[in-house]
C-alpha positions as CSV (number, residue, x, y, z in Angstrom):
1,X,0.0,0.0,0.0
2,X,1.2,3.8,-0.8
3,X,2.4,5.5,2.5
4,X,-0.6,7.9,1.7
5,X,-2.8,5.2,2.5
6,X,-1.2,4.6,5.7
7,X,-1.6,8.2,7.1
8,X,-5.1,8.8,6.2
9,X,-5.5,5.1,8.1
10,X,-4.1,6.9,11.0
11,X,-5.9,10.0,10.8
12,X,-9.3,7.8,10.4
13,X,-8.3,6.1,13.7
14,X,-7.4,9.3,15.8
15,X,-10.5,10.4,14.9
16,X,-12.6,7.8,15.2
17,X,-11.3,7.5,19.0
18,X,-11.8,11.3,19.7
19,X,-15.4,10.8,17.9
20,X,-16.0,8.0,20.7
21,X,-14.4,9.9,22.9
22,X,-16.6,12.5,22.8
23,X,-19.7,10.4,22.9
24,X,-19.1,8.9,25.8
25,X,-18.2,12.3,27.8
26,X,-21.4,13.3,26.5
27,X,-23.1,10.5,28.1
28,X,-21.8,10.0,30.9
29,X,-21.1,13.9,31.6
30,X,-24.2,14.7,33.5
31,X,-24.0,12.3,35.8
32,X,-20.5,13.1,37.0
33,X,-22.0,16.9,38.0
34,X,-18.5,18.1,36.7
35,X,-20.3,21.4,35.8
36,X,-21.4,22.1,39.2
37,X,-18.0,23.4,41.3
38,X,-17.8,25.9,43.6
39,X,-17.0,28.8,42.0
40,X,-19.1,28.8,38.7
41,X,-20.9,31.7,38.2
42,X,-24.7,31.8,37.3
43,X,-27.1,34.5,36.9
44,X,-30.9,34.6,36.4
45,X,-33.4,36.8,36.0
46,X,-36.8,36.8,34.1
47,X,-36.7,34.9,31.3
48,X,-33.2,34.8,31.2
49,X,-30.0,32.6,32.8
50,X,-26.3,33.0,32.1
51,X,-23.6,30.6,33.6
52,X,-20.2,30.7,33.2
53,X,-18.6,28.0,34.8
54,X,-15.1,29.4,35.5
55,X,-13.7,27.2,38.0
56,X,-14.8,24.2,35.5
57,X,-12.8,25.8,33.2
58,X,-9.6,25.6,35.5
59,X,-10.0,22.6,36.2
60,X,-10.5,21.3,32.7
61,X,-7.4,23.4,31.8
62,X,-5.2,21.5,34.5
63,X,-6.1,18.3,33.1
64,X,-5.4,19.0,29.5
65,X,-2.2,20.4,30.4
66,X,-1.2,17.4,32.8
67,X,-2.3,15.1,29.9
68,X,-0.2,16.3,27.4
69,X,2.9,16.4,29.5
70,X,2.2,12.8,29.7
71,X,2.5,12.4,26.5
72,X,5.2,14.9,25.0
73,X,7.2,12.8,28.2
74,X,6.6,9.4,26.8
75,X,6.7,10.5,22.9
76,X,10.3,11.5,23.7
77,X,10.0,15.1,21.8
């Protein structure tokens, strides 16, 4: 097979498993309350809500950031 062949393989994979990925945070998401820390913001009023959920987004930060010094550690790069 052409090396072309190979990558797109690759790239199919990657994305099937972030596509799956995704699907399964999605599922499984609102039962784990992650959006619900101390220190999200939310206002209401009539007819209206707006939530930011600030300290959700710190914490999602952290673990992105731990996971991919994980892997540039163990990719060698």
């Amino acid at each position: 097979m052409p090396d072309g062949y190979t990558q797109i393989g690759k790239f199919l994979i990657a994305a099937g498993l972030i596509i799956s990925a995704t699907g399964l945070i999605m599922v499984f998401a609102p039962k784990l309350n992650l959006f619900k820390l101390p220190g999200d913001l939310s206002f209401s009023g009539k007819g209206w809500k707006i939530y930011f959920p600030v300290v959700s987004c710190i914490v999602i930060s952290i673990v992105l950031t731990l996971i991919s010094w994980v892997v540039k550690y163990f990719s060698g790069k």
